[in-house]
C-alpha positions in Angstrom: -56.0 -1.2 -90.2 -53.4 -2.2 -93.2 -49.9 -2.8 -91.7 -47.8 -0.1 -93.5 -45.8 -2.0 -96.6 -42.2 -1.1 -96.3 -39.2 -2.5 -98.6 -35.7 -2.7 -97.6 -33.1 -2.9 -100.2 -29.9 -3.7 -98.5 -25.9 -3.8 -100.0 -23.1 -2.6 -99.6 -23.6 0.6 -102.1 -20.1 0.7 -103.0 -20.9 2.8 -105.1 -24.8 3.1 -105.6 -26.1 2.8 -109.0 -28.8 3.0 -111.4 -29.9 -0.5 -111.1 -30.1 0.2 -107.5 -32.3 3.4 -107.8 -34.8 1.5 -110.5 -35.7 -1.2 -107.8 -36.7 1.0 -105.5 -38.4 3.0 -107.8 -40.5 -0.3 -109.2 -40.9 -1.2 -105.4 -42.8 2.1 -104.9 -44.6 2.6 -108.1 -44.7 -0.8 -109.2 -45.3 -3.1 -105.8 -47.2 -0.8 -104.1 -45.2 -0.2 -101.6 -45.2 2.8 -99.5 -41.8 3.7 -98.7 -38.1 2.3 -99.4 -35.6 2.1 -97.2 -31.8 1.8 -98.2 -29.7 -0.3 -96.0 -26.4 0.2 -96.3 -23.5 -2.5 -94.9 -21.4 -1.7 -92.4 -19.2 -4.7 -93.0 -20.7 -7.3 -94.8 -19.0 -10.5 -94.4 -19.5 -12.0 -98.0 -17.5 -9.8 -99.9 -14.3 -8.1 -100.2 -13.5 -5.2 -98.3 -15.5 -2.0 -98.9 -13.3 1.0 -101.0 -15.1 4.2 -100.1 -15.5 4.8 -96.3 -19.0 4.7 -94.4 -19.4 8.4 -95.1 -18.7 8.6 -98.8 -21.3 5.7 -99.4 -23.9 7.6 -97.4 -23.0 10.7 -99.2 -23.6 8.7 -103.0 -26.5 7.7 -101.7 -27.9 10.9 -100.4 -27.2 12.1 -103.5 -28.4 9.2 -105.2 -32.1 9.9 -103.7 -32.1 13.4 -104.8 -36.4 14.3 -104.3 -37.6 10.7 -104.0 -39.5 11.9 -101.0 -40.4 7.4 -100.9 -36.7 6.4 -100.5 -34.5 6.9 -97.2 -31.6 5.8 -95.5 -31.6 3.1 -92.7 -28.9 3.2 -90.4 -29.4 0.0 -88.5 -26.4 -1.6 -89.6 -24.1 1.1 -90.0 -24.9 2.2 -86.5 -24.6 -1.7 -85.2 -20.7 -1.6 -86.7 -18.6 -5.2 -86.8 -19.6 -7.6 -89.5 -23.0 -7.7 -91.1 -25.6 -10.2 -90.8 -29.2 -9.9 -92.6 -30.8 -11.6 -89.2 -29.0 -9.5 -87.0 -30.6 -6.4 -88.9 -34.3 -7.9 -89.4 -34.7 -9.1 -85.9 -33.8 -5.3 -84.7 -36.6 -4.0 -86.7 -39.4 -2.5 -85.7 -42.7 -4.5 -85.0 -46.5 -3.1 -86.6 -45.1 -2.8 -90.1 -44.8 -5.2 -93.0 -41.2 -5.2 -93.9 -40.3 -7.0 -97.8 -36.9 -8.0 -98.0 -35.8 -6.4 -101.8 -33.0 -8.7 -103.4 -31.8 -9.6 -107.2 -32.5 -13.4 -108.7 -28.3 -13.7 -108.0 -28.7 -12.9 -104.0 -32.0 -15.2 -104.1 -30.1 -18.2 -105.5 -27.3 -17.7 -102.8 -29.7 -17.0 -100.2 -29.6 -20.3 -98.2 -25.4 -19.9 -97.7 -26.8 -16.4 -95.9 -26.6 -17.1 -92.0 -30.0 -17.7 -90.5 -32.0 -17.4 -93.8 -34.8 -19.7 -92.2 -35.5 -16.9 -89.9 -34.6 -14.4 -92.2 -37.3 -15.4 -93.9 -39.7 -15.8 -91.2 -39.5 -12.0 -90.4 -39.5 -10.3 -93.7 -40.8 -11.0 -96.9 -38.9 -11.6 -99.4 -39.1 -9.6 -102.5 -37.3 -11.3 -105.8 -35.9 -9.0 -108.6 -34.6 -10.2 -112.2 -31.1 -9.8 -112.4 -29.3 -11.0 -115.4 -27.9 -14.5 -115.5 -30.2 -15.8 -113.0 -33.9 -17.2 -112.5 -36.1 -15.6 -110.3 -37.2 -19.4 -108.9 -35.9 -19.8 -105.0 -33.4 -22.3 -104.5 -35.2 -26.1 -103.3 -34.0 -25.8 -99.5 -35.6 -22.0 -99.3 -38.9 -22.9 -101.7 -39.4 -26.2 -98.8 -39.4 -23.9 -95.9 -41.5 -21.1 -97.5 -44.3 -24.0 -98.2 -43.9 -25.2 -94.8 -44.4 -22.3 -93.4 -47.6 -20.9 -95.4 -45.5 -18.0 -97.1 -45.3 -16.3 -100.6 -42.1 -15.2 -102.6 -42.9 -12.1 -103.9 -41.7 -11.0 -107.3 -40.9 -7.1 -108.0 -42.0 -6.6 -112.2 -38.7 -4.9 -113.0 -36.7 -5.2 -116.5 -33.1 -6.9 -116.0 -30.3 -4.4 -115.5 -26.8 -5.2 -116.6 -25.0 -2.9 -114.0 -23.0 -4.2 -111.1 -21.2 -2.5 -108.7 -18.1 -4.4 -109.1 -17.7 -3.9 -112.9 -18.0 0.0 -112.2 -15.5 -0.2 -109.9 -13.5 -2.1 -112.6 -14.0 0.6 -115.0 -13.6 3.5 -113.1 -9.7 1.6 -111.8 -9.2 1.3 -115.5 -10.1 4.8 -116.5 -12.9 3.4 -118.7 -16.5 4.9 -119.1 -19.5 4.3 -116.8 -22.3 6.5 -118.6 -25.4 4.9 -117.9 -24.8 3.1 -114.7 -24.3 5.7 -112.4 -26.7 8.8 -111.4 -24.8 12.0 -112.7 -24.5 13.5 -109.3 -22.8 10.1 -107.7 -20.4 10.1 -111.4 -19.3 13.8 -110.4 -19.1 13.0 -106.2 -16.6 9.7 -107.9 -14.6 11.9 -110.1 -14.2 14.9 -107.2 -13.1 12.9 -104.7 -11.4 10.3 -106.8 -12.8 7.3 -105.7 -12.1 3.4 -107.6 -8.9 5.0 -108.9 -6.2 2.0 -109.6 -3.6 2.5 -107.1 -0.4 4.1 -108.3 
């Protein structure tokens, strides 16, 4: 019996966005694979400190989902709390199912600064997206240890999105528009609870 093909699309979500919804959309539809699971930071350690609060993020991305009856939330690191480690979160995963690690050409050429990424990418495959600005090829150190190891990089057919979390942030702070990045429902959740907002 197949293993059951699931993809895990972590980030901090801060907010979620269009780009973010696509992949795992093209991970279903286009990948084959039979769920999605959204893995939101707790406190990841790479990045500047998260502006909306655990439970706004997992409200966006509640929202964010809306009927996709393929995508849902893992809590695994949001429950775990402190600072957030990839190898922390796929060594806690459960065993009899055939987990792909979903990340954008950007994370893939930083992946070898992430801690443990040899092991990280013993226990997951990973799963490359285009993102603009970058190659989908795997940095040298990463595409040795794959080879060594008998594994495949696997590469999600999806268009390359010019939306990043940070430059919505940006825009919202500077009172400029975001149509087209973010899901209506998330834009309206933003604007009611006044989220980004420059500080005054």
């Amino acid at each position: 019996m197949a293993l059951k093909k699931v993809g895990l699309l972590g980030g901090s979500f801060d907010p979620i966005h269009l780009a973010h919804i696509a992949l795992a959309d093209a991970a279903h539809h286009d990948a084959g694979l039979s769920t999605v699971e959204l893995v939101p930071a707790a406190n990841p350690w790479q990045r500047a400190p998260l502006a909306a609060t655990t439970k706004q993020r997992l409200d966006m991305l509640r929202l964010a989902i809306g009927r996709r009856s393929y995508v849902s939330i893992n809590l695994i690191e949001v429950t775990r709390g402190g600072k957030t480690y990839t190898l922390d979160t796929v060594k806690e995963l459960p065993a009899a199912t055939d987990y792909y690690w979903i990340l954008g050409s950007d994370q893939l050429a930083n992946f070898c600064s992430w801690h443990g990424w040899r092991d990280i990418a013993l226990c997951v495959h990973l799963m490359v997206a285009r993102r603009p600005g970058a190659a989908p090829a795997p940095p040298v150190p990463l595409a040795r240890h794959l080879a060594r190891h008998g594994l495949q990089l696997f590469e999600l057919p999806f268009p390359e999105m010019a939306i990043s979390a940070s430059e919505i942030r940006r825009r919202l702070a500077a009172d400029e528009p975001v149509e087209g990045m973010l899901d209506a429902a998330v834009a309206q959740y933003i604007k009611d609870n006044q989220l980004y907002r420059a500080a005054t």
